[in-house]
Each structure stands twice: as C-alpha cells, then as structure tokens.
ROVO-863401 format. One record per residue (C-alpha): residue number from 1; x, y, z; residue in one letter. Coordinates in Angstrom, 2 decimals. Layout:
! residues N
+-----+---------+---------+---------+------+
: pos :      xx :      yy :      zz : code :
+-----+---------+---------+---------+------+
: NUM :       X :       Y :       Z :    a :
...
+-----+---------+---------+---------+------+
This chain:
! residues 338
+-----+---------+---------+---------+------+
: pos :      xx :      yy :      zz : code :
+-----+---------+---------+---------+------+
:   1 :   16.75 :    2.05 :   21.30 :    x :
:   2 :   17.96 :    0.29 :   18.34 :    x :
:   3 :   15.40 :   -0.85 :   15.28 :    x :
:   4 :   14.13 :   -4.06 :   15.13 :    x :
:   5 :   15.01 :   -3.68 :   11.28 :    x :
:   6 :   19.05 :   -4.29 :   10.90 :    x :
:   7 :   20.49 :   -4.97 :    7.79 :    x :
:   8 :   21.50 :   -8.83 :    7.16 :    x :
:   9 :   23.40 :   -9.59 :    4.14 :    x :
:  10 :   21.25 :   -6.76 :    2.60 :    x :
:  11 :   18.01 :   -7.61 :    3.72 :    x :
:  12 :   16.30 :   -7.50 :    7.46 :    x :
:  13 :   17.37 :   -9.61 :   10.28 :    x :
:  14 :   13.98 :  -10.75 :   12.46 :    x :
:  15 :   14.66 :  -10.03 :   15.49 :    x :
:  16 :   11.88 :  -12.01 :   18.27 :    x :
:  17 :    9.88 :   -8.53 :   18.40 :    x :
:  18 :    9.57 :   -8.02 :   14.52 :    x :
:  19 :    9.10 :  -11.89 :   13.80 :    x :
:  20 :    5.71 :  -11.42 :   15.82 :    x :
:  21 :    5.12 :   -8.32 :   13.91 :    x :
:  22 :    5.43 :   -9.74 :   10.67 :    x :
:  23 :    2.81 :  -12.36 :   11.50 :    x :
:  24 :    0.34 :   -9.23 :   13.13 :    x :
:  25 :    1.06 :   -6.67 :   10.25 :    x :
:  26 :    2.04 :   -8.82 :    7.10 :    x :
:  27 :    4.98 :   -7.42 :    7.36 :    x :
:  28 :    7.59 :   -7.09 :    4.20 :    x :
:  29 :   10.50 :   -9.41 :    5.16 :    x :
:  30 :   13.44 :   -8.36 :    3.67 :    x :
:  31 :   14.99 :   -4.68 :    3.28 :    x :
:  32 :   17.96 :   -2.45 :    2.31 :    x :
:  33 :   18.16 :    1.40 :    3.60 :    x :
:  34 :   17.57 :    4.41 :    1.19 :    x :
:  35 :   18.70 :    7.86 :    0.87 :    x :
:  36 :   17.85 :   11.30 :   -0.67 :    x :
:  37 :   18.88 :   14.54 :   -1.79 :    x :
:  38 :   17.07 :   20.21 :   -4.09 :    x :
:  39 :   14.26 :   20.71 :   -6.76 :    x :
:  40 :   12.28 :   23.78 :   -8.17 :    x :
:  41 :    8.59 :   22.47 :   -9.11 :    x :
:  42 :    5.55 :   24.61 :  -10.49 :    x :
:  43 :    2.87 :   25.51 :   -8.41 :    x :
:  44 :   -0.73 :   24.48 :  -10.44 :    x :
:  45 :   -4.38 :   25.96 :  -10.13 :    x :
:  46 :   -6.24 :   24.33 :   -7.70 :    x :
:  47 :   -9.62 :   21.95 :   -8.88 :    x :
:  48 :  -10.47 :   20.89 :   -5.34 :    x :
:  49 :  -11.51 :   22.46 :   -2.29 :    x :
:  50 :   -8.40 :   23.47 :    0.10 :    x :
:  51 :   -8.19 :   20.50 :    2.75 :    x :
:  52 :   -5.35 :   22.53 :    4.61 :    x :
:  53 :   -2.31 :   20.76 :    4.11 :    x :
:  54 :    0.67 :   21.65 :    2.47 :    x :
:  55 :    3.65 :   20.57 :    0.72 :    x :
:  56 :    6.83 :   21.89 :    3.09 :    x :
:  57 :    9.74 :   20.93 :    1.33 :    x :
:  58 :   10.53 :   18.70 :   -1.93 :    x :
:  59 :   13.84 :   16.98 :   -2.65 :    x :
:  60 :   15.16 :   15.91 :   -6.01 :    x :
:  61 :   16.47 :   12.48 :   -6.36 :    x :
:  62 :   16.93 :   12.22 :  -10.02 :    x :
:  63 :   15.43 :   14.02 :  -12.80 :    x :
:  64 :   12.06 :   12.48 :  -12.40 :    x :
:  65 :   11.61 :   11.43 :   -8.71 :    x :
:  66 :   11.31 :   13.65 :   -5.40 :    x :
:  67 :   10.99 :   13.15 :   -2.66 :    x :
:  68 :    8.36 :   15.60 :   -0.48 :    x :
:  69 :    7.34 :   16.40 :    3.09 :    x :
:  70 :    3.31 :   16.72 :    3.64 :    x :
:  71 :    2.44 :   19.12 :    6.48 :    x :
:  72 :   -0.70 :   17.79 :    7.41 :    x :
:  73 :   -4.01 :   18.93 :    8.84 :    x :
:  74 :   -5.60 :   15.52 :    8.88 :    x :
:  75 :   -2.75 :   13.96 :   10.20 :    x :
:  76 :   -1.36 :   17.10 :   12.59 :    x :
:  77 :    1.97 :   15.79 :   11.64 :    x :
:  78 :    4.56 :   15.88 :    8.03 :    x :
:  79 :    4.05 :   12.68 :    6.08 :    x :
:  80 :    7.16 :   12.21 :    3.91 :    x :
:  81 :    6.07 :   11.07 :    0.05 :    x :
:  82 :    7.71 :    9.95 :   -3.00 :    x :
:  83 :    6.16 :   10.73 :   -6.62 :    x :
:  84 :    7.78 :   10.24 :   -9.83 :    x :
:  85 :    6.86 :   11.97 :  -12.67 :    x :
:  86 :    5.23 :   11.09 :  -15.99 :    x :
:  87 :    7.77 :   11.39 :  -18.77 :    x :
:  88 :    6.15 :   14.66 :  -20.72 :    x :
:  89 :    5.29 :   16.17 :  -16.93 :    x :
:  90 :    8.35 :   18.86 :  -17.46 :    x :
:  91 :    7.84 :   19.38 :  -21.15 :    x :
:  92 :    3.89 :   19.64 :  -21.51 :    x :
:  93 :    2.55 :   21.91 :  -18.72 :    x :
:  94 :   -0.73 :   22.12 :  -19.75 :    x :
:  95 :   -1.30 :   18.32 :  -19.80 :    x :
:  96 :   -3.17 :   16.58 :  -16.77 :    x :
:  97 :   -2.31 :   13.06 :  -15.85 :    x :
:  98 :   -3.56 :    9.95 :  -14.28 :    x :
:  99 :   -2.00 :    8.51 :  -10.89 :    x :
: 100 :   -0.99 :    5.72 :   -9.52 :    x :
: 101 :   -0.91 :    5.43 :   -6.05 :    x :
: 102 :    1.67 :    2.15 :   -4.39 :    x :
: 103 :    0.89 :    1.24 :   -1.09 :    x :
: 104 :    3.78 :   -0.03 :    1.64 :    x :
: 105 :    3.66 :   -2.77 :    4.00 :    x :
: 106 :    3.86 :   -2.54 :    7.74 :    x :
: 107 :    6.86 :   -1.43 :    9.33 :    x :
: 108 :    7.92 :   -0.25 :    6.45 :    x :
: 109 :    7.66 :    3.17 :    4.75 :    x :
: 110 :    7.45 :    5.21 :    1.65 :    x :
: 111 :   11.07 :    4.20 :    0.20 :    x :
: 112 :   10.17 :    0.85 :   -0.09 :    x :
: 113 :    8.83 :    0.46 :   -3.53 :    x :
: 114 :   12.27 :    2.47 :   -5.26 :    x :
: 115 :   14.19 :    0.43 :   -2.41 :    x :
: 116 :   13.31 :   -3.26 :   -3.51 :    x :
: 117 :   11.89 :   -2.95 :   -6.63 :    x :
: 118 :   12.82 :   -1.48 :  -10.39 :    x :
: 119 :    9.20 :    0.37 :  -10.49 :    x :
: 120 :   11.74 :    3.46 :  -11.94 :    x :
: 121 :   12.34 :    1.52 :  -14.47 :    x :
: 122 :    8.69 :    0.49 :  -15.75 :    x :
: 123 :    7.79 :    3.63 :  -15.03 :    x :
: 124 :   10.68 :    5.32 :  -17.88 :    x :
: 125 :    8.34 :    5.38 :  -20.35 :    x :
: 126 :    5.25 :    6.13 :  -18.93 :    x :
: 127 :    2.76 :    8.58 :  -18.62 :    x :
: 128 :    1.42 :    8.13 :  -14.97 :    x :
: 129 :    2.38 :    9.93 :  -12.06 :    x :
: 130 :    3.44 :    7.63 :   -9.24 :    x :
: 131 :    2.39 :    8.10 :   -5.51 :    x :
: 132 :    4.06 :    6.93 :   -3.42 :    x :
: 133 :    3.07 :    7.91 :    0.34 :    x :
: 134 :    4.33 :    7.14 :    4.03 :    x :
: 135 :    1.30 :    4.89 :    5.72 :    x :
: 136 :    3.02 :    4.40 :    9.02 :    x :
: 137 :    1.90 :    1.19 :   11.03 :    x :
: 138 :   -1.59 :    2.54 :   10.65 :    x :
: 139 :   -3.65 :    0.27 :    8.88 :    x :
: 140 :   -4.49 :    3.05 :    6.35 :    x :
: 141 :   -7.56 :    4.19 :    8.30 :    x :
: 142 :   -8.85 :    7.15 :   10.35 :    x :
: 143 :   -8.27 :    5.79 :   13.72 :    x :
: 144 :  -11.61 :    4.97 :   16.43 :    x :
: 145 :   -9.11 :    6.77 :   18.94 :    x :
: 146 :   -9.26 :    9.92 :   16.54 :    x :
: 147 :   -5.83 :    9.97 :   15.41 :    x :
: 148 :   -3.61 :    9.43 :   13.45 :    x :
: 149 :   -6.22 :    9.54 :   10.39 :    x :
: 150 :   -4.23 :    7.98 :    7.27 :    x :
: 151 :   -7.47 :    7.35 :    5.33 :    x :
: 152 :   -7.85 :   10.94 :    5.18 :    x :
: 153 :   -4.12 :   12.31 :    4.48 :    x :
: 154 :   -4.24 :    9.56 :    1.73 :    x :
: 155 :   -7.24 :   10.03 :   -0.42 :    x :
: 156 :   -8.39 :   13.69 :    0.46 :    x :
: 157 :   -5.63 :   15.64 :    1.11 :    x :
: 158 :   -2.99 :   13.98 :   -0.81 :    x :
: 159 :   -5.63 :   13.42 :   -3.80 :    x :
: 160 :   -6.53 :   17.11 :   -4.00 :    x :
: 161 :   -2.19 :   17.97 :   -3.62 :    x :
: 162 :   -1.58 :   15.87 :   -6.06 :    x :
: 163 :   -4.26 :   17.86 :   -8.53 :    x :
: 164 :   -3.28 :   21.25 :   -7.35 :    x :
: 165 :    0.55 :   20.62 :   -7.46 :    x :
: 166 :    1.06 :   17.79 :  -10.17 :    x :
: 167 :   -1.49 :   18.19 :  -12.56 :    x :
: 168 :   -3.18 :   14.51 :  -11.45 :    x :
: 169 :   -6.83 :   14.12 :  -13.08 :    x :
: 170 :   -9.23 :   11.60 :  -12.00 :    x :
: 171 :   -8.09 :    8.40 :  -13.59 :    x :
: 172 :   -6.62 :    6.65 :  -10.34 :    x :
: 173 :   -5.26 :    3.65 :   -9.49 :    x :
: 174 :   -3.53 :    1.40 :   -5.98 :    x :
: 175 :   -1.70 :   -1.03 :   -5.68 :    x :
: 176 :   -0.50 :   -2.04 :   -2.33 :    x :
: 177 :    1.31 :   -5.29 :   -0.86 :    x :
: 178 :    0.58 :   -6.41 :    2.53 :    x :
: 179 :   -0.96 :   -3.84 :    4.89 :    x :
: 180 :   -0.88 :   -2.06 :    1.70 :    x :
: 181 :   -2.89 :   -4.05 :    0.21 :    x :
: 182 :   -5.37 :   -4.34 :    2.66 :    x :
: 183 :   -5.11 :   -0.37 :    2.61 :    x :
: 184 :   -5.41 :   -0.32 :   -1.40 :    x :
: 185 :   -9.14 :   -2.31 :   -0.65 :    x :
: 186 :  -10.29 :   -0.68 :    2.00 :    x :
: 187 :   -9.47 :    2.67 :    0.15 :    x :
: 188 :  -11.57 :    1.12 :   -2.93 :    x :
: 189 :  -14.37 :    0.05 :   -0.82 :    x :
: 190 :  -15.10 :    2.82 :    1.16 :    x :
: 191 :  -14.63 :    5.35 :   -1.49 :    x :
: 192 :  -16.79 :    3.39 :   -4.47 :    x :
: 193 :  -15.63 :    4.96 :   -7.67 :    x :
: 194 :  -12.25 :    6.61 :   -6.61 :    x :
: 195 :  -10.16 :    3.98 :   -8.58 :    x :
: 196 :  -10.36 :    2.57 :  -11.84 :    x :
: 197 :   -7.98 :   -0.20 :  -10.93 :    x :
: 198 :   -6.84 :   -1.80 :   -7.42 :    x :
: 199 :   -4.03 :   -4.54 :   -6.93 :    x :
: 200 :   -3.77 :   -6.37 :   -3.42 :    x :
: 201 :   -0.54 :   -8.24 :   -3.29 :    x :
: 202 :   -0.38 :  -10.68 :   -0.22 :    x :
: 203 :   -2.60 :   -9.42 :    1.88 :    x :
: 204 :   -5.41 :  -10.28 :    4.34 :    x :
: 205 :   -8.98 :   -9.25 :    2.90 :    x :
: 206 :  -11.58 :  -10.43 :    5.45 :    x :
: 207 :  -11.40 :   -8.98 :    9.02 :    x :
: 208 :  -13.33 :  -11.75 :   10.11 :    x :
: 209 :  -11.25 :  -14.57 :    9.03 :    x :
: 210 :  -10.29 :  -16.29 :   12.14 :    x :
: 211 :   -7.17 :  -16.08 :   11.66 :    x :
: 212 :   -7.06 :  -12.17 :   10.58 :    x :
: 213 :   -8.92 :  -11.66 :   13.78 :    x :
: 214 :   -6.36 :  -13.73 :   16.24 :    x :
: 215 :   -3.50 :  -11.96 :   14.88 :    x :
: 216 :   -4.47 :   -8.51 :   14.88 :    x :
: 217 :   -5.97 :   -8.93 :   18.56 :    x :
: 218 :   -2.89 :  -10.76 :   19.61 :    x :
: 219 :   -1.10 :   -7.55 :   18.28 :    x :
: 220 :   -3.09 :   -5.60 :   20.88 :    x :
: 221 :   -1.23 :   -6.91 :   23.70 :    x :
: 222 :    1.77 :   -7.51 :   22.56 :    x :
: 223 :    3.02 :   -5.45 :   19.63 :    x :
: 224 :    3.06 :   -1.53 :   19.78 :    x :
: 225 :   -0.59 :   -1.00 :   18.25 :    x :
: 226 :   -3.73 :   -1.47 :   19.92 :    x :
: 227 :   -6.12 :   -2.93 :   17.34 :    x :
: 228 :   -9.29 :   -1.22 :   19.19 :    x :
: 229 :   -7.93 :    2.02 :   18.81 :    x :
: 230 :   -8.05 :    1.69 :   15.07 :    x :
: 231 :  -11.43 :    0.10 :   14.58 :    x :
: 232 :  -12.60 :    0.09 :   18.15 :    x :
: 233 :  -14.06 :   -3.16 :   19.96 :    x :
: 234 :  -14.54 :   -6.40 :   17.73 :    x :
: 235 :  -17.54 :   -6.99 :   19.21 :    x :
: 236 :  -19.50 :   -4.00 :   20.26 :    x :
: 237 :  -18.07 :   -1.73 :   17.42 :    x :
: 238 :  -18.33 :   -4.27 :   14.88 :    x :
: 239 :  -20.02 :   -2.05 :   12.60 :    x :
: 240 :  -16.99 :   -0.14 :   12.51 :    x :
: 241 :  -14.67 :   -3.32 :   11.49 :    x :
: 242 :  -17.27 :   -4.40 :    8.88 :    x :
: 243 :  -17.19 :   -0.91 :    7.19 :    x :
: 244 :  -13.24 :   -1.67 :    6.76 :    x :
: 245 :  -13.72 :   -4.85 :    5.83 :    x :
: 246 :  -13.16 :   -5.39 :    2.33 :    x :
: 247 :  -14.73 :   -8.73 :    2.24 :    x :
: 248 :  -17.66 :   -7.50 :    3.79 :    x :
: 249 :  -18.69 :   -5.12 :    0.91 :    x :
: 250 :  -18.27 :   -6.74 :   -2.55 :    x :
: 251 :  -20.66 :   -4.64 :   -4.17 :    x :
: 252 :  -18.49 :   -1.34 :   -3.21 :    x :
: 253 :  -15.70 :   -2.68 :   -6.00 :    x :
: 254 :  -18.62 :   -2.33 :   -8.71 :    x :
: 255 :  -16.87 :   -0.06 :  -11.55 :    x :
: 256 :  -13.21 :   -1.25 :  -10.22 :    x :
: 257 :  -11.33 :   -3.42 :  -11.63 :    x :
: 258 :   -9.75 :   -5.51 :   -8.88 :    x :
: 259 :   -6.59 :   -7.65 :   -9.14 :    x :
: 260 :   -5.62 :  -10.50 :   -6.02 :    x :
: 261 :   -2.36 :  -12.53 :   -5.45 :    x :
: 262 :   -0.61 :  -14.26 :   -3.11 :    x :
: 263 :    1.89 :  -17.54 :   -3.07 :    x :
: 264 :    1.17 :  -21.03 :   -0.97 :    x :
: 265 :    3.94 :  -19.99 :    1.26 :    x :
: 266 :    6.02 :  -22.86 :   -0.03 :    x :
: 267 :    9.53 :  -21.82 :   -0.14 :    x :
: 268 :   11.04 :  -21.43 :   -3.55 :    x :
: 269 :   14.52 :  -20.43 :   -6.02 :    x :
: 270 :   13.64 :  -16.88 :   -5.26 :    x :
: 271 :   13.67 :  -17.15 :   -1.34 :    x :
: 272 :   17.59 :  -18.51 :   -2.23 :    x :
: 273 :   19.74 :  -17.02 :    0.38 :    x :
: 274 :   17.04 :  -15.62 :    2.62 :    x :
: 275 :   17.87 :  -16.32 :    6.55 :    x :
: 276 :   15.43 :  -19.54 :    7.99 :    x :
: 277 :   13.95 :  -17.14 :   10.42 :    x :
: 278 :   12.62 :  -15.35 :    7.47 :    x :
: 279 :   11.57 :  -17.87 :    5.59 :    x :
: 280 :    9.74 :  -19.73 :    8.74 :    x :
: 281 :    7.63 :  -15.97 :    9.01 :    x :
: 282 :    7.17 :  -15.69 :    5.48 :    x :
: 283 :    6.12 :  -19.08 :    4.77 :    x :
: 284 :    3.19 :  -18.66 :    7.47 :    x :
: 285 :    2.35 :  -15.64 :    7.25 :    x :
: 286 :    1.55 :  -16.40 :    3.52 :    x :
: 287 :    0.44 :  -19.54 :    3.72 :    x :
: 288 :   -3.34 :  -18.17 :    5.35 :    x :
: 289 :   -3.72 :  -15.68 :    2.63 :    x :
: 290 :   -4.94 :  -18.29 :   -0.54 :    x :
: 291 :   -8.08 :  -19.43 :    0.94 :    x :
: 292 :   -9.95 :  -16.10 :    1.84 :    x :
: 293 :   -8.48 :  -14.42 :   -1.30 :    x :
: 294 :  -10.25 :  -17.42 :   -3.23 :    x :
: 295 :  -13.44 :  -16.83 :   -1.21 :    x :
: 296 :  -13.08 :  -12.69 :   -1.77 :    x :
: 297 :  -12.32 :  -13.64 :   -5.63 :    x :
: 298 :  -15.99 :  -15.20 :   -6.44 :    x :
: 299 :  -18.06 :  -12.66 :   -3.82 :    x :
: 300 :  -16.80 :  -10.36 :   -6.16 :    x :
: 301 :  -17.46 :  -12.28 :   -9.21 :    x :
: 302 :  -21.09 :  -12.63 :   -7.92 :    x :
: 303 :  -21.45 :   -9.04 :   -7.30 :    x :
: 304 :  -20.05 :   -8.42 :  -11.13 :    x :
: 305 :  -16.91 :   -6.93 :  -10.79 :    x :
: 306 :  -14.13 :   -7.57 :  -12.86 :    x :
: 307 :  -11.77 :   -9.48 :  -10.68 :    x :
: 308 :   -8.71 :  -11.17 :  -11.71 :    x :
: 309 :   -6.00 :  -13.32 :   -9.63 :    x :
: 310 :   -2.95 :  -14.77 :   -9.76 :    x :
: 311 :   -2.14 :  -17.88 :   -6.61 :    x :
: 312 :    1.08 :  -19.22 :   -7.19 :    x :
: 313 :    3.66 :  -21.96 :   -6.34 :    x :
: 314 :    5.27 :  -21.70 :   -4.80 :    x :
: 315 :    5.53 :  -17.82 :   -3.20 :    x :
: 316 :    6.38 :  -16.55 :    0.45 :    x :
: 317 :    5.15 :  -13.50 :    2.34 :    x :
: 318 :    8.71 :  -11.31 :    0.66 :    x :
: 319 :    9.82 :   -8.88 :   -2.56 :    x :
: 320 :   11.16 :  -10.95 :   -5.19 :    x :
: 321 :    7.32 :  -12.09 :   -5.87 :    x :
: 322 :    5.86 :   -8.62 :   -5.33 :    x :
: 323 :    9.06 :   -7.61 :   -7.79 :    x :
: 324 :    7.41 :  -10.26 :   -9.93 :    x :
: 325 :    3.69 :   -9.49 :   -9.82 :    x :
: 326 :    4.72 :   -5.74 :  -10.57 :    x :
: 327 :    6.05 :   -6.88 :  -13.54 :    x :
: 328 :    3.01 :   -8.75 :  -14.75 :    x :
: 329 :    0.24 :   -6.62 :  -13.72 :    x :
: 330 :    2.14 :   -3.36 :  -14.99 :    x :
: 331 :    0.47 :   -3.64 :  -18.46 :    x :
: 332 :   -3.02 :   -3.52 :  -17.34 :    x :
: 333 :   -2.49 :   -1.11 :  -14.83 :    x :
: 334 :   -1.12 :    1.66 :  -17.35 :    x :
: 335 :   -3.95 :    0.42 :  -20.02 :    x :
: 336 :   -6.70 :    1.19 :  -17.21 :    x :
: 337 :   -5.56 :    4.71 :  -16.54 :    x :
: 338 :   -4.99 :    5.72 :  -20.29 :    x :
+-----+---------+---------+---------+------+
C-alpha cells in the first residue's frame, strides 16, 4: 500500500488519512525524500553500564555525518540514527564532547532535520555532537502495552552508545518540534537533570488540555495508534498520563533551561507556495498551541526555572519557522553545552 506521504512540488501532499494525522500527531507538513551511503569509526572505552544494544552497521554520508543502525534490546528491533560529528572529533581522540540530541515529528523520521533544514551547516563549526534518532509514531515513551519502549532506546541506551562509541560527556541538550517536542519535555521531566538545555518547537505541552486530550483519543479510533496503549486509560491510569505530562510537573525542569515557541497559525510569506490543504492543517493544528504554551511558560516561571519563549506572527504548524527558530536559538544552545 502506497504512503500517505507523496511528494508535491517537493513537499507532502495530505492525503484525507494524513490530514487527520497531522491534527492527532502534530505532524510536520511538508517533506522531500533523503538518501545515504561506508565508514570506519573507533570503538571508545565504555563509562556506563552495558544496556545491551549495539551499533550494527554505520554509513558515511559526508565527512562528518553517518548514518547508523541501533540493534536494540529495549526496543527488540534496529532504530536507524543520524549523528554528525564535532569538528575536532577525528583529529583529537582523547577529547569528550557534549551532545545535542534533535527530536522528529510524527510520521516522520530521523532524516528529517538534514532533509528540511541547514542544521549541517550551523553545525560546521561546532563542537557538539548531534543526535539525531528515529522516534517512530511513538510518542517518545515506553509504551503501557510494553512495547515499543522509545523512552528507553533514547535516553539509556542511546545515551550510554553515544559515550562508549562517540566520546559524548554529560553536557546534553533536545530540541524537538512537534511530537518531538513534546518528546524533548517529557524526556526533561521525567529524567530531572539529564539536560542542560531543552527546546519545544510547536508542540502540545499539557495532556490535559482539552483539546490535546480530544485529538489524541480521536486518534485511538481512527488513526493507526491506540492512545491507551501508550499511556493506558485517561481516566483510570491517569497517573500514568500525568507522569508524561510535562505541564503537570514544572518543578522537574528545575536546573534546565527550557526554551517554547510556536506561531498563531496565521498564514504568512513563508507558507508561499504551500498547497491550501496544508495550510488549512497547519493553520489549526498551530493555532491551539499559544495558549497552553503561555500557561506552561509562567508554571515554570513560578517554579524558578529559566524559561524563555518566542510566539510569533504570524507562523503555521510547518519547516520554514522551525528552519527559523533553529537559527535563533542555535547560539544559546551551543553556549549551554560549552
């Protein structure tokens, strides 16, 4: 059966299927495809407890980007990841270095960061190693049904690869846009401390928004994902949805330095070109994102943590604005890891 995601003009037609799923997931609107091609890394001393999982194969795409396949435990599956290296990684072995790890949106995957943005090019200069892994439609959590458990490829296993493989220390930071930004918080809040920096880019942050909640239950019955086999029953397993809840546990984000954004979901001169069916989905879908971003923004305030945002006009639920906020948040990310 063909995709949902076919290439228009070079980016996505919405087809009635992954219109609803944009509004469910957040979805990234707009795409072009990626490929990849052989590369001889160095194997590094472990710092961190074996979790079982194991780096299969590694692909080089240029001189500083790979691509590599994950076998893993966690998971019981390969996860496919892309990383590129810090500029000195090659020339100063001995050196350990911090990580950024950049979170994809559902239905997408791992490509999309090098696919739709220049994030190659900020990164030509710098000094961070950037993560970036496959999160499936998964909601980057261990699943109530037991599998698949993203939360723990993504900050146990991968973590502890990254250290044993790359030479990553323990200056981390996410950013993620979308489900991936819901993933980058709930990553933050439920391990307090992991991250020195986290960026949510258009995405929801309260599971008990109304509107959060109709969506993701519609999504249940009518998109492939069952919402109560990731966090169980809304009602009697609330406990579970609360303890995924960003909004739910300001306090967590003590020590983190957390960065929000997201448009009005009035078109603008970078939606130029963009099919109407797109814009209708990315309009709404952003449009519900200001108000309990605001409301997350000063819970977090209260609690003391340095928060930062940036709502703008106008801005739809699509790249060229994440392009955008990349771009402007860049500097702070690098100065929070150095």
């Amino acid at each position: 059966m063909p995709s949902d995601r076919t290439v228009f003009t070079g980016r996505a037609r919405l087809t009635g299927r992954s219109l609803l799923a944009c509004l469910l997931l957040l979805t990234p609107l707009y795409g072009t495809a990626a490929a990849a091609v052989p590369y001889s890394g160095t194997q590094q001393t472990s710092r961190s407890a074996d979790t079982g999982a194991r780096i299969t194969a590694v692909k080089e795409l240029d001189a500083r980007t790979l691509d590599m396949t994950v076998r893993s435990r966690a998971m019981r599956a390969s996860v496919p990841v892309r990383v590129i290296l810090p500029k000195s990684w090659k020339s100063d072995r001995e050196r350990t270095f911090p990580t950024l790890y950049m979170l994809h949106g559902g239905e997408d995957d791992y490509t999309s960061w090098t696919r739709e943005t220049d994030v190659e090019a900020l990164a030509e200069n710098s000094e961070v190693l950037v993560v970036m892994p496959d999160g499936g439609n998964g909601y980057y959590s261990d699943w109530y049904a037991g599998r698949p458990r993203w939360e723990t490829f993504h900050t146990v296993e991968l973590v502890r690869l990254m250290e044993e493989r790359f030479r990553a220390n323990s200056s981390r930071a996410a950013i993620g846009l979308s489900m991936g930004g819901f993933g980058a918080l709930n990553y933050a809040a439920r391990h307090p401390g992991m991250f020195r920096y986290v960026a949510s880019m258009s995405s929801y942050v309260d599971l008990n928004d109304p509107t959060v909640r109709f969506l993701l239950l519609l999504g249940s019955a009518m998109d492939g994902t069952d919402i109560k086999r990731v966090w169980g029953d809304p009602k009697s397993h609330d406990d579970i949805w609360q303890a995924h809840n960003p909004a739910a546990r300001p306090d967590a984000f003590l020590g983190t330095k957390v960065h929000l954004s997201a448009g009005d979901g009035t078109p603008g001169p970078l939606d130029e070109g963009y099919p109407p069916s797109a814009l209708l989905v990315g309009s709404y879908a952003e449009a519900a994102l200001p108000a309990p971003l605001t409301k997350f923004a000063e819970s977090l305030r209260s609690a003391g943590v340095d928060v930062s945002t940036n709502l703008y006009e106008p801005g739809t639920h699509s790249w060229p604005y994440w392009q955008r906020e990349l771009h402007s948040i860049w500097p702070a990310v690098t100065e929070e890891l150095s």
